[in-house]
C-alpha positions as CSV (number, residue, x, y, z in Angstrom):
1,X,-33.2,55.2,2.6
2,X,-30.4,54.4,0.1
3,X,-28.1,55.2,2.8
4,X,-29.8,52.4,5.3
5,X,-29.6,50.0,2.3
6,X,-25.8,50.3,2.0
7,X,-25.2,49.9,5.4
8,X,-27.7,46.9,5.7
9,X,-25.6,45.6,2.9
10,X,-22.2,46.2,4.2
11,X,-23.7,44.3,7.7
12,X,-24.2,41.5,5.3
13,X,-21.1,40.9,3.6
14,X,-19.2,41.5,6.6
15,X,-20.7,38.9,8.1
16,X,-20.5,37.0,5.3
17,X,-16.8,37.0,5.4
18,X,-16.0,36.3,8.8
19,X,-18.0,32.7,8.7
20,X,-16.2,32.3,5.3
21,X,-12.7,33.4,7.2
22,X,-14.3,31.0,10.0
23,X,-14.3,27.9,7.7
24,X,-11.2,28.4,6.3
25,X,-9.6,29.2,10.3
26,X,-11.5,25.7,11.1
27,X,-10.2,23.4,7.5
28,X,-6.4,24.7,8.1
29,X,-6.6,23.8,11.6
30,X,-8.1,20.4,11.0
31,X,-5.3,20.0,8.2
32,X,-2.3,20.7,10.7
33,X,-4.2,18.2,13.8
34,X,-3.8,15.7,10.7
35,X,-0.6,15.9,9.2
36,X,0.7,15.4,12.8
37,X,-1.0,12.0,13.7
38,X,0.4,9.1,13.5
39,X,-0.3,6.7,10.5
40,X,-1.9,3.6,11.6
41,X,-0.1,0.8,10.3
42,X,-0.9,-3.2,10.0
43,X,2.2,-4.6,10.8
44,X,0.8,-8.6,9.5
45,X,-0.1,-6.6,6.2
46,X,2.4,-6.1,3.6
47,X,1.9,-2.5,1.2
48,X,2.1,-2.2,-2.1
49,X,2.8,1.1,-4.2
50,X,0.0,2.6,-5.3
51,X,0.8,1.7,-9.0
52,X,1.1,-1.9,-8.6
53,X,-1.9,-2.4,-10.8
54,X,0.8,-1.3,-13.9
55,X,3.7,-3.2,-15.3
56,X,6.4,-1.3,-13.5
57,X,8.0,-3.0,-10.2
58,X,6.1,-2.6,-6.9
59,X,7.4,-1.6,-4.0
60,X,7.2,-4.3,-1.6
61,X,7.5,-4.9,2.2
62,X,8.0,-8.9,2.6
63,X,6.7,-9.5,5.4
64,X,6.7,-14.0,5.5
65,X,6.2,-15.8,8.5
66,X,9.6,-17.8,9.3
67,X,9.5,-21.6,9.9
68,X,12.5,-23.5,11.4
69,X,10.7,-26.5,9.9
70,X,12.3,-27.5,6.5
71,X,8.7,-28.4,4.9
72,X,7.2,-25.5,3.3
73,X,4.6,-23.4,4.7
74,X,1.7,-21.6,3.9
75,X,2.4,-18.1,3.4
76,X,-0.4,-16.0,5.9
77,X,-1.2,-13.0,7.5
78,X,-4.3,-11.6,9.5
79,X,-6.1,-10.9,6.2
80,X,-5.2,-13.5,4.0
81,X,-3.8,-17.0,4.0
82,X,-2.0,-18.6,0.7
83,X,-2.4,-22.0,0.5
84,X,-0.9,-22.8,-2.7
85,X,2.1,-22.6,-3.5
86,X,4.0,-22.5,-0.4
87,X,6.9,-20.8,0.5
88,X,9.6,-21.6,-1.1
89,X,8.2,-24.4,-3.2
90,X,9.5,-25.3,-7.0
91,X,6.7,-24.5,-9.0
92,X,6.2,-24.7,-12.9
93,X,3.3,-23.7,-15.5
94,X,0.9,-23.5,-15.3
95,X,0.8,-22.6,-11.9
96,X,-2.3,-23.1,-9.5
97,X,-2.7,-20.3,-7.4
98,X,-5.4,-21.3,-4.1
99,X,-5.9,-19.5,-0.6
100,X,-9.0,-17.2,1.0
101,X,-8.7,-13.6,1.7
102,X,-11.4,-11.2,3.3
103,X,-14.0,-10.2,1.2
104,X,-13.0,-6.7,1.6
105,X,-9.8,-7.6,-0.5
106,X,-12.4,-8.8,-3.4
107,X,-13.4,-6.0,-6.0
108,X,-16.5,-7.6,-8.6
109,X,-15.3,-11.1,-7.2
110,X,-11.4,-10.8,-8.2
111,X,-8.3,-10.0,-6.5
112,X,-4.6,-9.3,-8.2
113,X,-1.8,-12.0,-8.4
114,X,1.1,-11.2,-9.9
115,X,4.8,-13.1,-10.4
116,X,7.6,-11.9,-10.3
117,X,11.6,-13.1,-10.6
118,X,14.3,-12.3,-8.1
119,X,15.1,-8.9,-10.0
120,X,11.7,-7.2,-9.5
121,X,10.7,-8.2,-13.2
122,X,7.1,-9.2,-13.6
123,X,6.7,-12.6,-15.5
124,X,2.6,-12.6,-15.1
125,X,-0.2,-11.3,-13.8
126,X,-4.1,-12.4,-14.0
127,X,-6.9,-12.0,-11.2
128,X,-8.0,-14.9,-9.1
129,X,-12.0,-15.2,-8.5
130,X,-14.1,-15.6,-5.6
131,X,-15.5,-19.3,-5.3
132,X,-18.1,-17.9,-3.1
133,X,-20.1,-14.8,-2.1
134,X,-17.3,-12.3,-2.2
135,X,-19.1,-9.3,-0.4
136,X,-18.9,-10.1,3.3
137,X,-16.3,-9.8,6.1
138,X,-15.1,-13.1,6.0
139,X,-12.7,-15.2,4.7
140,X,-13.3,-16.2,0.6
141,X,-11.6,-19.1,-1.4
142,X,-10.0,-17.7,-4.4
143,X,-8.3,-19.2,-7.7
144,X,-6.3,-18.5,-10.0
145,X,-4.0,-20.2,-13.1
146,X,-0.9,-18.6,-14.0
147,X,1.0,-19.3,-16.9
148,X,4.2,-18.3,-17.9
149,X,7.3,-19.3,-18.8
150,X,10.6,-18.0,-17.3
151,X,14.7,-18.3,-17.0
152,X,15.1,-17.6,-13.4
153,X,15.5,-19.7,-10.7
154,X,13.6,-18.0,-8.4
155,X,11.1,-15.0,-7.4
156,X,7.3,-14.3,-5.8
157,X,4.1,-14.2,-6.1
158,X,2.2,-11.5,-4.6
159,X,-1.8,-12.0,-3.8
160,X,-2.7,-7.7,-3.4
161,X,-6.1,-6.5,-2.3
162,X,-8.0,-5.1,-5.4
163,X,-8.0,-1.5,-4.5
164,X,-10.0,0.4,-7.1
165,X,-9.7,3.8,-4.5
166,X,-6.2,3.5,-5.7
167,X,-5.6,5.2,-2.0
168,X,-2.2,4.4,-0.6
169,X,-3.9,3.4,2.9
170,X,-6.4,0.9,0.9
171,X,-3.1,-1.6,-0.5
172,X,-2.0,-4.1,1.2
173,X,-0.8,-7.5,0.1
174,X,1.3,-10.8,0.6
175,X,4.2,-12.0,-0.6
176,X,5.0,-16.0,-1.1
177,X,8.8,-16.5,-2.0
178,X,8.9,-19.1,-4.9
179,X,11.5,-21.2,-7.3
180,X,11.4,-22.2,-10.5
181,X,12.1,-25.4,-12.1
């Protein structure tokens, strides 16, 4: 009897350690199909390091539609459109910040903006806010007012999607090229 136990028991944990051996066979194959894939990338989106949200400078791919006009343009991509300021407009403080973004760049009804000079120096940062319902797939109006004060002649603003995740695959952002008078 004691003898039928043990090898009842030994059937058991034998099988227990194959599906166990089985699920880690399965996650370390999964993990090697996934290193390999490709990264799917929006080229019309611009990325932002994953600790943009601090003081230190962010790494930045500019990524500004080029006009042969002279006028200045509205800085876009398929995402998000800046309205104000445009590219390569002389702006002073306080500074009106306008444009509409997806709702999925909105966290609690705000977005980052952040200024910076030509050396990668942050001047200011504040949020803009949703003038409308900001949980939907479309395009929301946002605000903001940036004030500052500065000795360079020229920098950007960058409108980031609020990424709470703080996942590197969540960021993206865009860049508007700015002076200063």
């Amino acid at each position: 009897m004691i003898e039928n136990f043990k090898i009842n028991y030994m059937k058991k944990a034998y099988f227990l350690l194959g599906v166990i051996g089985l699920i880690l066979l399965t996650a370390l194959i999964l993990r090697l199909i996934s290193l390999g894939a490709p990264t799917k990338t929006e080229p019309s989106v611009n990325t932002v390091s994953p600790n943009s949200n601090s003081t230190s400078t962010p790494t930045l791919t500019p990524n500004i539609p080029v006009s042969t006009n002279s006028e200045p343009q509205a800085s876009f991509t398929s995402e998000a459109l800046v309205l104000s300021p445009k590219q390569n407009e002389l702006i002073s403080s306080p500074l009106k910040v306008e444009g509409e973004a997806k709702g999925t760049w909105f966290f609690e009804a705000s977005l980052p903006v952040k200024l910076f000079d030509s050396e990668n120096n942050i001047i200011v940062s504040s949020p803009a806010t949703a003038q409308s319902d900001w949980m939907t797939e479309r395009p929301v109006k946002f605000i903001s007012t940036l004030i500052f004060s500065t000795t360079a002649t020229s920098g950007y603003l960058v409108i980031a999607k609020d990424n709470p995740s703080g996942l590197p695959e969540n960021d993206a952002s865009i860049t508007v090229p700015v002076r200063f008078k």
